[in-house]
Wavefront OBJ file of the C-alpha trace (Angstrom):
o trace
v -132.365 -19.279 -68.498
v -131.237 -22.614 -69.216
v -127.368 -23.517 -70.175
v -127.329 -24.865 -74.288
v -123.596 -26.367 -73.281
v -122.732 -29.672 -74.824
v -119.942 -30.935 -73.145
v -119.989 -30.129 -69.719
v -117.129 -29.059 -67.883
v -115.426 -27.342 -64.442
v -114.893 -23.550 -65.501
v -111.921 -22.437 -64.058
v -112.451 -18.251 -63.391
v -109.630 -16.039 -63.828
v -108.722 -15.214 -60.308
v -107.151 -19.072 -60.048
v -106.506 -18.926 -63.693
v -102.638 -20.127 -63.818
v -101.396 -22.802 -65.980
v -104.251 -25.264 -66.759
v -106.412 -22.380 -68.326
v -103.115 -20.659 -70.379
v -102.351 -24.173 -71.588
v -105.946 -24.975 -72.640
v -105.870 -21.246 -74.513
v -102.756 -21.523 -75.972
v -103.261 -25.490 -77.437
v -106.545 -23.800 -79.061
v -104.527 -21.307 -80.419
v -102.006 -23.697 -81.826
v -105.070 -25.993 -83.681
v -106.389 -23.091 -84.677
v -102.974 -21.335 -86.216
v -102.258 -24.816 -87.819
v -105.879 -25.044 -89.648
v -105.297 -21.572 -91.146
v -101.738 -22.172 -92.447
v -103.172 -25.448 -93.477
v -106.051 -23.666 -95.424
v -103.677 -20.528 -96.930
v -105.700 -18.487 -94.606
v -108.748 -18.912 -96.795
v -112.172 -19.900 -95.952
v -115.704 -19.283 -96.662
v -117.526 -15.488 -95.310
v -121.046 -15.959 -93.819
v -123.009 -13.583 -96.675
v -121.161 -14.808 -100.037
v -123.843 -16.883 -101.099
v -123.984 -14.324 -104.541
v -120.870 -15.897 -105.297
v -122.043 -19.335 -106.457
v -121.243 -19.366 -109.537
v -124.070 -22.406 -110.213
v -127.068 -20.802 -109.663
v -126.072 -16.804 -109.450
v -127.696 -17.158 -112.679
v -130.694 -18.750 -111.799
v -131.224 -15.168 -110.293
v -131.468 -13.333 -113.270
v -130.205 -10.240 -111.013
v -133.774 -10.045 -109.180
v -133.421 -8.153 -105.760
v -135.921 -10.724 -104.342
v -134.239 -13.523 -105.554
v -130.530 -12.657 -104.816
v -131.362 -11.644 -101.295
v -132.811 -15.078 -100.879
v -129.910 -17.251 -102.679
v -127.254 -14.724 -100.441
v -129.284 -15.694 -97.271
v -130.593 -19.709 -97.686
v -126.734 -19.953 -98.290
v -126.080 -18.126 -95.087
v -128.903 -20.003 -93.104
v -128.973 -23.385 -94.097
v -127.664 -25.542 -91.237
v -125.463 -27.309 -93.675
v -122.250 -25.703 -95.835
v -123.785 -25.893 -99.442
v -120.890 -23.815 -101.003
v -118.792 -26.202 -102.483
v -121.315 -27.674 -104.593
v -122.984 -24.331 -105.081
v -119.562 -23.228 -107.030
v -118.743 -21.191 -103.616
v -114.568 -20.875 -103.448
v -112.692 -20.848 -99.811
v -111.139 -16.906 -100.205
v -109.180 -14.523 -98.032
v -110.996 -11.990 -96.524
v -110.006 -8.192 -96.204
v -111.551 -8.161 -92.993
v -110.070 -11.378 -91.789
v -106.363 -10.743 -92.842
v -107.201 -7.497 -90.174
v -107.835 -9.855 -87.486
v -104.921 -11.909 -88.197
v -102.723 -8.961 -88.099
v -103.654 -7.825 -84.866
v -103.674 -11.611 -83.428
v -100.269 -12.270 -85.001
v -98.897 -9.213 -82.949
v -100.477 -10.150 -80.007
v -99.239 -13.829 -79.940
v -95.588 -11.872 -80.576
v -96.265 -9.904 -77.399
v -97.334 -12.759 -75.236
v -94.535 -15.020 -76.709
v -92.015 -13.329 -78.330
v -91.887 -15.886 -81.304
v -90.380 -14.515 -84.162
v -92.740 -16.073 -86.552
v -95.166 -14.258 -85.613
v -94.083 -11.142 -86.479
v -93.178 -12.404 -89.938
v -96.884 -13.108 -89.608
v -98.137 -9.870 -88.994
v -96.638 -7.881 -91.858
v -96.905 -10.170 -94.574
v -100.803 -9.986 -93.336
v -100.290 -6.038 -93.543
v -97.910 -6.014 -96.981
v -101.248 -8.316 -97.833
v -103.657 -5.224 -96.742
v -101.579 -2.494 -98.811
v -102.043 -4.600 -101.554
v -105.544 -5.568 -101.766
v -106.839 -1.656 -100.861
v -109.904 -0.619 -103.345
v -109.317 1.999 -105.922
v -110.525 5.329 -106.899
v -111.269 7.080 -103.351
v -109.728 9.384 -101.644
v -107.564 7.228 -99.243
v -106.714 3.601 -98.364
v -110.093 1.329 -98.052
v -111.553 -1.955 -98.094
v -114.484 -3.597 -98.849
v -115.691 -7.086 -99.681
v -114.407 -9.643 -102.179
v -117.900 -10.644 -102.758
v -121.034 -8.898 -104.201
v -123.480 -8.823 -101.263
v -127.664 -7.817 -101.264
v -128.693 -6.433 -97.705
v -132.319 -5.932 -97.307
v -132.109 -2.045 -98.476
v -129.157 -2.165 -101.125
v -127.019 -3.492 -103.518
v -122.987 -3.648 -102.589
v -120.776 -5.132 -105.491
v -117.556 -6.497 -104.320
v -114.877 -4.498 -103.965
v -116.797 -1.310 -102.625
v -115.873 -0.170 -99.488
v -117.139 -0.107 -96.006
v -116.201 1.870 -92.844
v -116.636 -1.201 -90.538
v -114.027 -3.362 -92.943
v -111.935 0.499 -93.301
v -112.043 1.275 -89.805
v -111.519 -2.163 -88.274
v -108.432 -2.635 -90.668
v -107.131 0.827 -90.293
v -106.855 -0.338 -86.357
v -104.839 -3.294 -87.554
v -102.401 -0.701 -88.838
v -102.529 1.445 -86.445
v -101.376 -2.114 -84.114
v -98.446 -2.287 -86.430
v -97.322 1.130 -85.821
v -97.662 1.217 -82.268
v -95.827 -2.191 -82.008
v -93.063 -2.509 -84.885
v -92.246 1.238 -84.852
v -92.943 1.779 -88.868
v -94.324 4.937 -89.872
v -95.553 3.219 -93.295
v -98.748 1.624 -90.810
v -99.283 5.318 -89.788
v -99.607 6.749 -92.808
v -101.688 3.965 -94.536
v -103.760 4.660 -91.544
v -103.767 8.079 -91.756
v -105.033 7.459 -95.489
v -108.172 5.068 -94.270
v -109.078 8.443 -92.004
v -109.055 10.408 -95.637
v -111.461 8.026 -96.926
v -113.629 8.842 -94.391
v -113.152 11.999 -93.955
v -113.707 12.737 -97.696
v -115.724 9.843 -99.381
v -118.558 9.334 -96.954
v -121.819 11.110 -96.475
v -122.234 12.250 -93.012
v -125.941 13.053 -91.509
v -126.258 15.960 -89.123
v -128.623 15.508 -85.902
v -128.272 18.012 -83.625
v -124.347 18.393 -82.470
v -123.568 15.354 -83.930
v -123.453 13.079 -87.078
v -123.661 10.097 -88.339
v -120.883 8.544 -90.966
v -122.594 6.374 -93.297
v -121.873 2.699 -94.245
v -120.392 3.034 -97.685
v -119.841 5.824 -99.995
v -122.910 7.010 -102.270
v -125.331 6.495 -99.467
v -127.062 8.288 -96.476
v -127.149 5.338 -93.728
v -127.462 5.544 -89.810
v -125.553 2.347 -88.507
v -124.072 2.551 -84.958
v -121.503 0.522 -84.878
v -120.343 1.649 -88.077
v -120.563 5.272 -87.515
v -118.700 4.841 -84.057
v -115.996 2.204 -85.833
v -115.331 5.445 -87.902
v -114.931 7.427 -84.823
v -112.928 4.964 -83.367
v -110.258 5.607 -86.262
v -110.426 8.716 -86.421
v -109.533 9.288 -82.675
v -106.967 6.905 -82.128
v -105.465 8.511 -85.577
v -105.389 11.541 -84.171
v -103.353 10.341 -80.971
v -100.774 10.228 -83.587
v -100.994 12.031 -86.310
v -102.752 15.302 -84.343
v -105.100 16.564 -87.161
v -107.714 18.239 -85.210
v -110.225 17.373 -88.066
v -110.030 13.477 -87.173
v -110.673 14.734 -83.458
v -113.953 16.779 -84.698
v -115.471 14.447 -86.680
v -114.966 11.431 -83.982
v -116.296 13.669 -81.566
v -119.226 14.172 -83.315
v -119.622 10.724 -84.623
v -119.784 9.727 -81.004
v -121.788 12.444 -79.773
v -124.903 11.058 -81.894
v -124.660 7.554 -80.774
v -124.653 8.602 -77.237
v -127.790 10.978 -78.098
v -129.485 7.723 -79.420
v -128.706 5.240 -76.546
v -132.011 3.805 -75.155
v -133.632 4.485 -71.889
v -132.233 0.994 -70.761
v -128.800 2.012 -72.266
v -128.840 -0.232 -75.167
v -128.565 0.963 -78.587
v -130.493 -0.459 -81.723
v -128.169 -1.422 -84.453
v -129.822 1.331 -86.767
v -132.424 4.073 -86.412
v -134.202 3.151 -89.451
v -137.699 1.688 -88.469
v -135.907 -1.927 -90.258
v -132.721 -1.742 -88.074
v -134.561 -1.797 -84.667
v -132.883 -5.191 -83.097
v -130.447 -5.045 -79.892
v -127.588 -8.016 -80.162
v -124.039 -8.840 -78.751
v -121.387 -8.352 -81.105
v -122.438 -4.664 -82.591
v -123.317 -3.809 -79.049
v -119.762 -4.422 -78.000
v -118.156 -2.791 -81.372
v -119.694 0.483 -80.059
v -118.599 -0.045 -76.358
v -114.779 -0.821 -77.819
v -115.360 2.533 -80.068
v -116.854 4.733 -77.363
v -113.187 3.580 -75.478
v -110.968 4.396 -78.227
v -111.986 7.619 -78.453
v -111.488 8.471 -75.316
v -108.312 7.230 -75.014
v -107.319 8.486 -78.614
v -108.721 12.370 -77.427
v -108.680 12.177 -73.763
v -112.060 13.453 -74.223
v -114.590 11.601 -71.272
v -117.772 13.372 -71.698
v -119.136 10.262 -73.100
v -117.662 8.049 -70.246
v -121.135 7.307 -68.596
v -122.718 6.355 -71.501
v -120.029 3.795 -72.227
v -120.219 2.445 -68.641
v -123.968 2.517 -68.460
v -123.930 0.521 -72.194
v -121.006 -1.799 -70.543
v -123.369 -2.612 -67.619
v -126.436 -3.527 -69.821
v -124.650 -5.499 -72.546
v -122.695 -7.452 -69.612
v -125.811 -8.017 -67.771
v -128.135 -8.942 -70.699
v -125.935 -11.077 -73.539
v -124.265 -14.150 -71.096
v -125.099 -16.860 -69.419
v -123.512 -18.186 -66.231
v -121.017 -20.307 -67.677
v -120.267 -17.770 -70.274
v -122.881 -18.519 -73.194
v -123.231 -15.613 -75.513
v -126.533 -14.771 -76.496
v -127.173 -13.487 -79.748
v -129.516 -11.012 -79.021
v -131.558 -9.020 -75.686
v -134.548 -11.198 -75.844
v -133.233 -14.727 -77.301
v -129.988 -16.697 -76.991
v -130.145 -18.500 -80.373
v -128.202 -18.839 -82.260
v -124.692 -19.161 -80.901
v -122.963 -17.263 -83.378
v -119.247 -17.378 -83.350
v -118.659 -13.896 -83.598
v -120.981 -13.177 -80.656
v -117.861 -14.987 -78.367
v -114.753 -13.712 -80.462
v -115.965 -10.676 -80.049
v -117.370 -10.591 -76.111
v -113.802 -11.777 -75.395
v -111.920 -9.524 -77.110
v -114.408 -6.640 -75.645
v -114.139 -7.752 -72.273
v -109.970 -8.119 -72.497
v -110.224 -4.603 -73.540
v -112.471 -3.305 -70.312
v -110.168 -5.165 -67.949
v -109.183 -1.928 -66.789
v -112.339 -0.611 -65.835
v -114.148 -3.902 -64.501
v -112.700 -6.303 -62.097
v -115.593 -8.874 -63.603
v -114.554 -8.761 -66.932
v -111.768 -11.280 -67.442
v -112.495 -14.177 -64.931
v -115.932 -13.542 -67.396
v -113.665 -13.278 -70.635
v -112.194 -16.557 -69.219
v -115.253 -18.275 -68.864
v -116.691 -17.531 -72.796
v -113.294 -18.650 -73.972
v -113.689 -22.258 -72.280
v -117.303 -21.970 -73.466
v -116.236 -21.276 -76.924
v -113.555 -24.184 -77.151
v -115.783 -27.104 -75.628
v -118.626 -26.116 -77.825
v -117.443 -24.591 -81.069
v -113.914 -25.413 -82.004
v -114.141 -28.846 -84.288
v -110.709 -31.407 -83.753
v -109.124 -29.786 -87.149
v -108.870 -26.632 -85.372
v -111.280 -24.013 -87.207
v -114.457 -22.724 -85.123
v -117.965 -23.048 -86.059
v -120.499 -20.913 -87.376
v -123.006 -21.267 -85.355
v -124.687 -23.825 -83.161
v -128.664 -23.722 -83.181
v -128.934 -26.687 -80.235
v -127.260 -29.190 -79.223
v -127.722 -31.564 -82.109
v -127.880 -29.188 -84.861
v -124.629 -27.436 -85.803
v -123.656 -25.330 -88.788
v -119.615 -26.301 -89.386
v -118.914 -23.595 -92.102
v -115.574 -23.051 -91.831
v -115.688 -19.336 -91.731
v -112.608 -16.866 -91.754
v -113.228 -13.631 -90.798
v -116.162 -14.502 -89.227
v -114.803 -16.943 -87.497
v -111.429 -17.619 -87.612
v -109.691 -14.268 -87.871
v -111.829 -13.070 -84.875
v -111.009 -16.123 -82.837
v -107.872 -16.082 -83.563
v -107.283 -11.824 -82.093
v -109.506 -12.439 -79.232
v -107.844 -15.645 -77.838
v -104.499 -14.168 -78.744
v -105.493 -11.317 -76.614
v -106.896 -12.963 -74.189
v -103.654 -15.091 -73.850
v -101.542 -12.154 -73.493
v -103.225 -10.513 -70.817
v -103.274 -14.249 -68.777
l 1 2 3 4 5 6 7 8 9 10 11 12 13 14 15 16 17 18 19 20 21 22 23 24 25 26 27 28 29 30 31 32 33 34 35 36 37 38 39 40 41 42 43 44 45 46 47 48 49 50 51 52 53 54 55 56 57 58 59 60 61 62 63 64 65 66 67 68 69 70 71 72 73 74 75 76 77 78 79 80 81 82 83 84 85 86 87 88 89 90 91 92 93 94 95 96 97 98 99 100 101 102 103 104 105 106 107 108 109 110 111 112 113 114 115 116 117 118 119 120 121 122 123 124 125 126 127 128 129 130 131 132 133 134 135 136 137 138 139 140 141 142 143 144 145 146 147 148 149 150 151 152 153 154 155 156 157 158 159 160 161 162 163 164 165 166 167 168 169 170 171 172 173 174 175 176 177 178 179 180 181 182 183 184 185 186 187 188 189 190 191 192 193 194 195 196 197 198 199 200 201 202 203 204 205 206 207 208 209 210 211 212 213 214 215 216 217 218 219 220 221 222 223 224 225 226 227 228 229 230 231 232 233 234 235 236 237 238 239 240 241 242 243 244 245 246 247 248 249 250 251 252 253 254 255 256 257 258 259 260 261 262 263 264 265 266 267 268 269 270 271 272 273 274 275 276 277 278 279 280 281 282 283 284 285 286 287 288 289 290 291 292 293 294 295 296 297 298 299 300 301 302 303 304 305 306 307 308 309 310 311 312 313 314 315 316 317 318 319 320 321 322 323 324 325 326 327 328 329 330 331 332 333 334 335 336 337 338 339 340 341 342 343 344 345 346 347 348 349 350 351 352 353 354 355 356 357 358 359 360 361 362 363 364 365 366 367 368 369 370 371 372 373 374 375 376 377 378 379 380 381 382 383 384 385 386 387 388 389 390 391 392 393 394 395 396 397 398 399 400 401 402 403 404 405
């Protein structure tokens, strides 16, 4: 399949990655750290299109017609927000990210300010936590339409939950503070107690949000993925159960080619990059969090496939198993930060990690410093400045990326 790079250029692999490639990582890094602190870490999410204020109530709270105001905002190859009444915002989500890159750039560098950084991104979290459950949560800041339900703002998720609670769970590990652990050990409450959880054989599947019976993979493993590492800590055999039964019923559903669909519903049968890799990242935790490897094959044999079907040679990311368009930003923030974490295990991954970083910066990093949205070909580019989409991710992966060069 043919390359969709725009500015060509000599990919240096990781093997004889020394000081041009840290240098060209770590001045992305530093454009990218100035354009948030520039912005007060705020910045526009990829499905709050409900929140234009200017023609929300041209909607007159039709299903049909929010779902197509929340996604013509989200598709249309130009940012319409500001003059749709759409405010820059931090993101729940994204201030996760930027805790976790913050700690990383203090591991690779040892910069004060970037633990300074860190918390006040954390003191941020503890603060902005949604109310009446049974632990800490998080949700979105915006009222969002999917194409089976209604989610006002504020409700929360166990993908915005879990992937904070890891955030946390960074800050304990790193800065010693048993506060992170127990606001962690809170988010695991939430889902022990708050979520409805679907029983398929020996295992189950945690649903999306509370109130609803959902079958999500990368969700219901993200949940796992708490829980275990949690319970590396904290030891409450209850986390381990659940996670190992969480996991148990995404590896019963891995297909024959050891890909997963994002959801079993009939409507959730697509194959792409990023929630492929969430699931290979969770399937990891947990065995590292419960030194449990039963699943270990089913991780590899998902590695294998997802390395095999979603990159080109000079490190593209394709979107999903039978197209490459579009080039989504999260479909590189997250590859990189997925292969960084398999390092380990695979020789391949970070001269590959290497090469969908330098990918990422020729093609989708403007001069101010923030990454694209997405790029649809060469010629037609959608510049939303996005933060947690965008940003935040960028931000952990190169960040973690840097640390292990």
């Amino acid at each position: 399949m043919a390359s969709m790079t725009v500015s060509a250029g000599d990919v240096v692999t990781a093997p004889n990655a020394g000081a041009a490639v840290k240098a060209q990582i770590h001045e992305s890094i530093q454009r990218l750290t100035g354009w948030l602190e520039e912005n007060d870490y705020r910045g526009y999410d990829t499905f709050d299109g409900l929140s234009a204020k200017y023609v929300r109530p041209l909607t007159f709270e039709n299903e049909f017609l929010r779902t197509a105001l929340l996604q013509g905002v989200r598709r249309f190859p130009v940012n319409l927000r500001p003059l749709l009444g759409v405010e820059k915002s931090r993101s729940t989500k994204g201030m996760g990210f930027l805790a976790r890159g913050f700690i990383r750039l203090h591991k690779a560098t040892g910069d004060p300010q970037w633990t300074e950084k860190a918390k006040s991104a954390l003191q941020w979290l503890t603060e902005h936590q949604a109310e009446g459950y049974s632990g800490a949560c998080w949700g979105n800041h915006f009222d969002y339409q999917s194409r089976t339900f209604y989610l006002p703002k504020n409700t929360p998720t166990i993908v915005w939950t879990s992937l904070i609670g890891h955030a946390f769970l960074d800050g304990y590990e790193y800065f010693h503070d048993v506060s992170y652990l127990k606001t962690a050990i809170s988010a695991c409450e939430h889902i022990v107690n708050d979520l409805n959880k679907t029983a398929h054989g020996n295992g189950v599947c945690i649903s999306y949000i509370p109130g609803r019976i959902s079958e999500v993979h990368n969700a219901n493993t993200l949940g796992a993925s708490l829980l275990a590492r949690t319970y590396s800590h904290a030891h409450d055999d209850s986390y381990r159960d659940l996670a190992q039964k969480a996991i148990r019923y995404t590896a019963q559903h891995q297909r024959a080619d050891s890909s997963w669909y994002y959801g079993e519903n009939e409507n959730l049968h697509w194959v792409d990059n990023f929630h492929t890799a969430y699931v290979l990242d969770c399937f990891k935790h947990y065995a590292h969090g419960t030194g449990d490897d039963r699943f270990q094959q089913n991780m590899m044999n998902g590695y294998a496939y997802w390395k095999k079907i979603f990159f080109l040679e000079d490190g593209t990311p394709r979107y999903y198993d039978h197209k490459t368009l579009p080039l989504d930003i999260q479909c590189s923030s997250q590859a990189i930060d997925t292969l960084v974490f398999f390092h380990d295990l695979d020789p391949e991954s970070l001269p590959l990690a290497v090469k969908v970083a330098q990918w990422t910066i020729t093609n989708m990093q403007d001069r101010s410093g923030y990454f694209y949205y997405r790029r649809y070909s060469p010629w037609l580019v959608n510049k939303t400045p996005t933060l947690h989409w965008g940003q935040a991710t960028m931000l952990s992966a190169l960040a973690g990326l840097y640390r292990l060069l």
